[in-house]
Steps between C-alpha positions, in 0.01 A plus 500: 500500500356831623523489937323755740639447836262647772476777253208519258247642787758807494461535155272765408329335178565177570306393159672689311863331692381149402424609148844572470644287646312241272689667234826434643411132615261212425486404855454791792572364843305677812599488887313763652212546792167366478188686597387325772839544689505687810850615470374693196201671702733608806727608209186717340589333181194325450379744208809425310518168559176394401552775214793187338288202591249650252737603266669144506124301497450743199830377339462165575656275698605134409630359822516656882599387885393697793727541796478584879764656712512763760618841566668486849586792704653550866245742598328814323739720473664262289200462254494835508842549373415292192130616407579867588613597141102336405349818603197636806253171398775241578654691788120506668456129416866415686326687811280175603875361581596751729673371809520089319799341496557168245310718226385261271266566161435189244613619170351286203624550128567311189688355211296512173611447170321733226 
């Protein structure tokens, strides 16, 4: 088994990463963000994101689960600590939570087998 771990979005060609990966493994195991997660908008990684769910609904997958947590922060500085590193887009996103407290943003993502 091939297993991406919150990773394949990162990847740059994520095609071409399950493609080899297929050559390594007959089963490729996916946790990573979905595209309708808000976690991965106030990240600004929707582009890439969505970029892997295509390239996995390209590959093919045989089986998946969806999943629901949350991101949870004291207040905005803290969110800010963690999505800093994400660039200007996410940094001006973060600013709607200016002066919050309890920070919370649903994150969805999923388990597919390819």
């Amino acid at each position: 088994m091939a297993y991406f771990e919150f990773c394949l979005h990162e990847v740059s060609d994520p095609a071409r990463a399950l493609t080899h990966a297929r050559t390594l493994a007959s089963d490729i195991v996916v946790f990573d963000h979905l595209p309708v997660s808000p976690w991965s908008f106030h990240a600004a990684e929707e582009d890439k994101v969505r970029r892997s769910a295509e390239a996995m609904e390209r590959f093919g997958v045989r089986r998946r689960q969806t999943f629901s947590t949350e991101q949870r922060f004291r207040d905005h500085d803290e969110l800010l600590a963690k999505i800093r590193v994400q660039g200007p887009v996410a940094i001006q996103r973060a600013e709607r939570f200016i002066g919050a407290t309890n920070v919370v943003i649903p994150m969805s993502y999923g388990l597919a087998l390819l």
